[in-house]
C-alpha positions as CSV (number, residue, x, y, z in Angstrom):
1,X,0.0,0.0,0.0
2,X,1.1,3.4,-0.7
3,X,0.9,6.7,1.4
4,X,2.0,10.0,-0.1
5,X,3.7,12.4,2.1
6,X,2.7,15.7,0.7
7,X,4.5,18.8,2.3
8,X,5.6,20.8,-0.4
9,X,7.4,22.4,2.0
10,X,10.0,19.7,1.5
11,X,9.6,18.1,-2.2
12,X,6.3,17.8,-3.7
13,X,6.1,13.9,-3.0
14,X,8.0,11.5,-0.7
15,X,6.7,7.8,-1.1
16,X,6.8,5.1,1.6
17,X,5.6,1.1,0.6
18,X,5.5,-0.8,3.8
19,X,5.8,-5.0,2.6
20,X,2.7,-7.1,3.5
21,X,5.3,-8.7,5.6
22,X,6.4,-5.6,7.5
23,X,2.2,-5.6,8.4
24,X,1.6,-9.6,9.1
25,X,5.0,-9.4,11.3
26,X,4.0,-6.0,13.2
27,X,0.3,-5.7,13.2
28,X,-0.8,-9.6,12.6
29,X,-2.7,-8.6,9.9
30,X,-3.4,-11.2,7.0
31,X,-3.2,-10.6,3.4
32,X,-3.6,-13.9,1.1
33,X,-6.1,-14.7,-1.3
34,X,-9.1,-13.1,1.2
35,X,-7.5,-10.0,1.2
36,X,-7.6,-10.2,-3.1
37,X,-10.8,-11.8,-3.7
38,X,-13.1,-10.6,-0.7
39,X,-13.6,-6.3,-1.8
40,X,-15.1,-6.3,2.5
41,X,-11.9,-7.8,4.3
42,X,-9.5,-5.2,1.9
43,X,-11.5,-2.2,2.8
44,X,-11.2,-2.9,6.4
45,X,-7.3,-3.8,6.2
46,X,-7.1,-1.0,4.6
47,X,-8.9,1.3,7.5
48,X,-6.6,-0.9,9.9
49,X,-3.5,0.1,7.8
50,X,-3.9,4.0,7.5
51,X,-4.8,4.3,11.0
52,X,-1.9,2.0,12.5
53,X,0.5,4.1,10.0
54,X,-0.9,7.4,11.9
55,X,-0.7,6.6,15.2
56,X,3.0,5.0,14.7
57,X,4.4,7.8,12.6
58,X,2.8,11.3,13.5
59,X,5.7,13.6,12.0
60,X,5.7,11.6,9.4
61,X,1.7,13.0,8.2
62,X,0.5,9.2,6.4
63,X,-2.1,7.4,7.3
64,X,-5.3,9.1,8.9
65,X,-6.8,8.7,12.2
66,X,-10.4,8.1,11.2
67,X,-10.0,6.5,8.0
68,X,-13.7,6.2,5.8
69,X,-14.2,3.4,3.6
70,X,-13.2,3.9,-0.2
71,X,-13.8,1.9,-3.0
72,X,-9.8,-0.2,-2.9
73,X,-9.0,-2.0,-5.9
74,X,-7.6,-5.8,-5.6
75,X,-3.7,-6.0,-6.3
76,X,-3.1,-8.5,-7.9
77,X,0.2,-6.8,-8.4
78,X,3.1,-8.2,-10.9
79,X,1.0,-11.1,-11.2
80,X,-1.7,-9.5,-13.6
81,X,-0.3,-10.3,-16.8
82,X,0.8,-13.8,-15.9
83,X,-2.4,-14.8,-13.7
84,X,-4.8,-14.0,-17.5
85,X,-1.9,-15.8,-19.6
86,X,-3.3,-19.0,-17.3
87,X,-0.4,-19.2,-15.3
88,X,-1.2,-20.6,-11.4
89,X,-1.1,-17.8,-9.0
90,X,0.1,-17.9,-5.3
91,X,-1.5,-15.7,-2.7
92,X,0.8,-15.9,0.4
93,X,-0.5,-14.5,3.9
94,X,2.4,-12.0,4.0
95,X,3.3,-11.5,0.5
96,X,2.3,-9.8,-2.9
97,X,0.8,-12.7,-5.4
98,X,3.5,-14.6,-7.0
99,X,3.0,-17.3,-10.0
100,X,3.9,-20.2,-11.6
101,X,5.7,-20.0,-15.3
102,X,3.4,-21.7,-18.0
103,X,5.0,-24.7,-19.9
104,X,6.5,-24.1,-23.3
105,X,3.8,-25.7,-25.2
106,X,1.4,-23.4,-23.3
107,X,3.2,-20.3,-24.4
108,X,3.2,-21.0,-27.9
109,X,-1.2,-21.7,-27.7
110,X,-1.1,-18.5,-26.2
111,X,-3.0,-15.6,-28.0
112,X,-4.7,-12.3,-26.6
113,X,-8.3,-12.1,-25.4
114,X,-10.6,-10.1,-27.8
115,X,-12.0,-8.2,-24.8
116,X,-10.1,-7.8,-22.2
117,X,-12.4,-6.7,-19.9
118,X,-14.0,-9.5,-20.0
119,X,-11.1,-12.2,-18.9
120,X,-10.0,-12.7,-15.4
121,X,-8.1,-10.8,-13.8
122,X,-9.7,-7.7,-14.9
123,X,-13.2,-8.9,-15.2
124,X,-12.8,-9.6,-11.5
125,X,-11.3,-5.9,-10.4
126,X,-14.4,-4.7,-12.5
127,X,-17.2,-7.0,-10.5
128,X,-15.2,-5.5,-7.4
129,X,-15.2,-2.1,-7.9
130,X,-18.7,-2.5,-9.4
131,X,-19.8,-3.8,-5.9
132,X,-17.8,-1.4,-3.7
133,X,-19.4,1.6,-5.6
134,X,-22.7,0.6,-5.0
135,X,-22.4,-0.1,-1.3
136,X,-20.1,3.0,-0.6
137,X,-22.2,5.3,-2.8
138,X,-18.5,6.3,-5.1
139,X,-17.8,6.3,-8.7
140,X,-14.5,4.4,-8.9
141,X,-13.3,4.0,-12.4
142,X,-11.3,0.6,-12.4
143,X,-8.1,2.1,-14.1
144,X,-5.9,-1.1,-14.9
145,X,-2.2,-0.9,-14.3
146,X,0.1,-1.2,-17.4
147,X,3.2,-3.2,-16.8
148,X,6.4,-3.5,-18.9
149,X,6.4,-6.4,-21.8
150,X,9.8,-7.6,-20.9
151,X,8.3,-8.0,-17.2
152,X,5.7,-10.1,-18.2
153,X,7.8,-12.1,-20.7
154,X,10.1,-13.1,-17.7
155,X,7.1,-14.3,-15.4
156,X,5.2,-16.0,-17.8
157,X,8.0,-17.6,-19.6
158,X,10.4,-18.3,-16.6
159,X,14.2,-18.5,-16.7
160,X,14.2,-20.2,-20.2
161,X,13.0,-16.8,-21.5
162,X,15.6,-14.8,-21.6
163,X,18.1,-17.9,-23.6
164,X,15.1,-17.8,-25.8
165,X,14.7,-13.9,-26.4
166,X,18.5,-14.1,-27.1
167,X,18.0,-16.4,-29.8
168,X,15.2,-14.7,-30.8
169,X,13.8,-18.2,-30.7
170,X,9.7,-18.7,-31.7
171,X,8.9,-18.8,-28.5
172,X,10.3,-15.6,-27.4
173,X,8.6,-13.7,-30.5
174,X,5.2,-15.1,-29.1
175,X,5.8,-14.3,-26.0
176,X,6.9,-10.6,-26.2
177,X,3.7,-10.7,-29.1
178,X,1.1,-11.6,-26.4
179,X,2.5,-9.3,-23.7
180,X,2.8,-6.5,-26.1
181,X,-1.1,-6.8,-26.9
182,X,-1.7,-7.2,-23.6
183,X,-0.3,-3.8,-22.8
184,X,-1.6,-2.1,-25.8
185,X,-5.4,-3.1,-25.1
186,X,-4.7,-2.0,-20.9
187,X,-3.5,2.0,-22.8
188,X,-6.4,1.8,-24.8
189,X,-9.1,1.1,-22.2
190,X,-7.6,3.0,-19.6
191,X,-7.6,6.3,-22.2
192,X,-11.4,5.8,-22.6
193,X,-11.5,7.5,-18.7
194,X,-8.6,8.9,-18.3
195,X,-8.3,11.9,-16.4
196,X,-5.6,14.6,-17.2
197,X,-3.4,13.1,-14.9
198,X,-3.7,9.2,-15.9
199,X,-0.2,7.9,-17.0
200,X,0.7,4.9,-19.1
201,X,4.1,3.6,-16.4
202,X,5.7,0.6,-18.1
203,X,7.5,-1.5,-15.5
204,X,11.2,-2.1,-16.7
205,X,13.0,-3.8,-14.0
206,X,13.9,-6.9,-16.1
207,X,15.8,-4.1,-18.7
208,X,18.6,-4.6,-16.8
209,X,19.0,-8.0,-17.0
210,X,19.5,-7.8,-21.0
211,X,22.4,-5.1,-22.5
212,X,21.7,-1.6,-23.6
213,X,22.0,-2.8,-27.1
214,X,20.2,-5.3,-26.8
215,X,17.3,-2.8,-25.4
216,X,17.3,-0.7,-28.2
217,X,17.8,-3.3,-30.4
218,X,14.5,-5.3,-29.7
219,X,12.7,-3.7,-26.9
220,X,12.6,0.3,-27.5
221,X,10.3,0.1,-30.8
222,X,8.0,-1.6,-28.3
223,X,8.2,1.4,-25.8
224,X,8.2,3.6,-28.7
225,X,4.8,2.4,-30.0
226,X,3.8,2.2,-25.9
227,X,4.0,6.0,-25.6
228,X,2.7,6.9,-28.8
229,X,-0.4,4.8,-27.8
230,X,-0.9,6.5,-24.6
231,X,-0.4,10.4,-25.9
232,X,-3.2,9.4,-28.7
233,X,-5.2,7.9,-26.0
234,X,-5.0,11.3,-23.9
235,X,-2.4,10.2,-21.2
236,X,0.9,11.2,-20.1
237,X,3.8,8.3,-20.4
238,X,6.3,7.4,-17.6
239,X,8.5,4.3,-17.2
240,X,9.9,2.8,-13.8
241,X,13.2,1.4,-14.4
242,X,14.3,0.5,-10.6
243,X,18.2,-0.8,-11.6
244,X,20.9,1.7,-12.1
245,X,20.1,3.9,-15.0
246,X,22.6,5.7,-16.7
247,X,23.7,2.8,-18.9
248,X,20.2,2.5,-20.2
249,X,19.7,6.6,-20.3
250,X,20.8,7.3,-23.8
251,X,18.3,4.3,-25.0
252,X,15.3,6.0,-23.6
253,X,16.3,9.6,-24.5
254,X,15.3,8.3,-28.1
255,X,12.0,8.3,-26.8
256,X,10.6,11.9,-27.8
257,X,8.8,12.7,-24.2
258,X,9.0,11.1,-20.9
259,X,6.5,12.2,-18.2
260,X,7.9,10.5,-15.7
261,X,11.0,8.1,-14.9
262,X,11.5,5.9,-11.9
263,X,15.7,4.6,-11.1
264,X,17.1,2.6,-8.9
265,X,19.3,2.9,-6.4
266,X,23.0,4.1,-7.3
267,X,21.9,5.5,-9.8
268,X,23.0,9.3,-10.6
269,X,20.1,11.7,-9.9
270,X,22.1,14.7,-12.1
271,X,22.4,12.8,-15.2
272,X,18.8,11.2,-15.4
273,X,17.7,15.7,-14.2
274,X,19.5,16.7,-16.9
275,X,18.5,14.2,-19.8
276,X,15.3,14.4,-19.7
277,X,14.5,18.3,-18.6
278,X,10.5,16.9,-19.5
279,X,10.5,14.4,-17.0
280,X,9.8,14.7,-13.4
281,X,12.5,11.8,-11.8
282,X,11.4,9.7,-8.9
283,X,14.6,8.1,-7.3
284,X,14.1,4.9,-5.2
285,X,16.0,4.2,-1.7
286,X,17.2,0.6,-1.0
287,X,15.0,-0.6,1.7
288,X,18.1,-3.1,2.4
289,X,20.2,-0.1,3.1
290,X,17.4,1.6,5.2
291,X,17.2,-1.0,7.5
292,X,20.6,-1.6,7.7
293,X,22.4,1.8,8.5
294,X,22.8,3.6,11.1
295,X,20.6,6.7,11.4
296,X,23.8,9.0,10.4
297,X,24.9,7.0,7.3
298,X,21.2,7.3,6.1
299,X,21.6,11.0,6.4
300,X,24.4,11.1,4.9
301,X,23.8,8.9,1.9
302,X,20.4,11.3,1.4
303,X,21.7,14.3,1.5
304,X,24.3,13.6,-1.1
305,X,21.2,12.9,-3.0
306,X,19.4,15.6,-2.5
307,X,22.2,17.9,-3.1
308,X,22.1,16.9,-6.3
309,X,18.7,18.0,-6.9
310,X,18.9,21.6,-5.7
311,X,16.8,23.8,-7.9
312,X,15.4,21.0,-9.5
313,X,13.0,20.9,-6.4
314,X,9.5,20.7,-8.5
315,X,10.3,17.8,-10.5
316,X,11.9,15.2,-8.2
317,X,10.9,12.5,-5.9
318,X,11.5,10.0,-3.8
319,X,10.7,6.7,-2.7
320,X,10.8,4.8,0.1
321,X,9.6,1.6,-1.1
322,X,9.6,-2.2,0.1
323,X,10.2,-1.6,3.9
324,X,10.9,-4.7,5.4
325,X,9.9,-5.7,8.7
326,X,12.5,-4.8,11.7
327,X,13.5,-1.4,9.5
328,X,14.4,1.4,12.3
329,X,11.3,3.3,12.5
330,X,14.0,6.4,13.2
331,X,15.6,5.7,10.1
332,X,11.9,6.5,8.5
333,X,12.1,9.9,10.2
334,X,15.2,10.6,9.4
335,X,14.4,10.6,5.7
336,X,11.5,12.9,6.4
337,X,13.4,15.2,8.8
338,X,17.3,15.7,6.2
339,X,14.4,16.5,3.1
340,X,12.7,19.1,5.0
341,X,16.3,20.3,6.1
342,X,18.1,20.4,2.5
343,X,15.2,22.7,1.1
């Protein structure tokens, strides 16, 4: 779940994404295939969540100490893609969903539904919403989250994938076919009710796993087409590419605008500001460093960051996402505290 720290006093968004682990281990609560499939339980996790995160972290401003019930969509998170390809999806108690990889002879039956609104998973977030806005009295559009076609070649096809896509085997075209239609059909729908600030993010975290070459080589026409699609569909465009980014920066600058770019840790926050002048950047902090520093090296690691960013105030961000159970809560403050300092 995500909470938004807005004090523009200090940058206009800092992000923290606390692990359904880092709830089950602190709070007891439960997450699983309930917490997906039952719209009831979620709401009142959710209500649970917001106020736990207000009471524990006051200076922090998250959560909200008499949280109302809201229309909450199911996440089925990476697993999306994967769980309407047919692969068998796993809903741990204190985890996101994970799947199963489809055999090879599945993967070369598999084609893209003609209505995707009408095949599970998304025909299920539909009924869901659909239910939740007639008992809470809202109107929820059910805006489906794009994902990157790489991504969803990697979970569907497993390991094997990537020796495939190398070859440029059959397999691999098939593959990166279906989860390339998948993706087209999720910008289209989602333009139909987009608002002026709905944004077409491909998820590229398996990017780094092939060269830059190789990315422009085989995968940028994709994201090429991807942001076309979304502008003519009345959407802005942003892509979250959570490894180091530099080596991959000149690929997308080909891309003629960028709304919006997520990188990784290690990654340096001047050259990704100054490449893409369009772009607001959202950098992300290593939840594995977070919870393993001491308070003074996390201030010290974040304000070398944000020194980098000075005057480019209005168009960065960052995020603390993934934190793991038995992360300092201090270290959380700390963040807060050295951005409202270095502004």
């Amino acid at each position: 779940m995500w909470y938004l720290v807005q004090d523009r006093l200090v940058i206009d968004g800092l992000w923290f994404n606390f692990m359904p682990s880092w709830w089950r281990r602190n709070y007891g609560l439960t997450f699983g295939e309930r917490f997906v499939f039952d719209p009831d339980y979620r709401v009142e996790i959710y209500r649970l969540m917001a106020r736990a995160l207000h009471d524990r972290f006051p200076d922090l401003h998250i959560g909200c100490p008499d949280p109302q019930p809201q229309v909450i969509l199911p996440d089925f998170a990476n697993v999306i893609t994967p769980a309407l390809a047919g692969c068998e999806v796993i809903y741990p108690e204190d985890n996101y969903p994970w799947n199963r990889h489809l055999a090879p002879d599945a993967i070369e039956r598999l084609r893209p539904p003609a209505d995707i609104a009408a095949a599970f998973p998304y025909s299920e977030i539909a009924r869901q919403v659909a239910y939740l806005n007639g008992k809470l009295g809202q109107d929820v559009k059910p805006s489906w989250k794009n994902r990157g076609v790489l991504n969803d070649a990697e979970l569907i096809g497993g390991p094997d994938f990537f020796a495939d896509f190398a070859e440029d085997a059959p397999r691999s075209r098939i593959l990166i076919d279906y989860c390339r239609a998948v993706l087209n059909a999720l910008i289209i729908r989602n333009g139909r009710c987009a608002s002026p600030s709905e944004m077409a993010i491909l998820t590229n975290c398996m990017v780094m796993m092939i060269s830059p070459a190789s990315y422009r080589d085989k995968l940028l026409g994709y994201d090429l087409a991807a942001q076309e699609l979304a502008y003519e569909t009345g959407q802005q465009f942003g892509i979250h590419h959570c490894g180091s980014f530099e080596r991959y920066a000149a690929g997308y600058r080909a891309i003629p605008r960028i709304d919006w770019i997520e990188i990784g840790w290690g990654s340096d926050i001047r050259t990704a500001l100054a490449l893409f002048p369009e772009a607001t950047i959202q950098y992300i902090l290593s939840a594995v460093f977070v919870a393993s520093a001491s308070r003074g090296k996390v201030r010290e690691m974040l304000s070398a960051i944000l020194e980098g960013t000075r005057g480019q105030w209005h168009r960065f961000r960052l995020s603390m996402a993934d934190v793991e159970y038995g992360t300092p809560d201090e270290n959380l403050l700390e963040i807060y505290a050295c951005c409202k300092e270095m502004r």
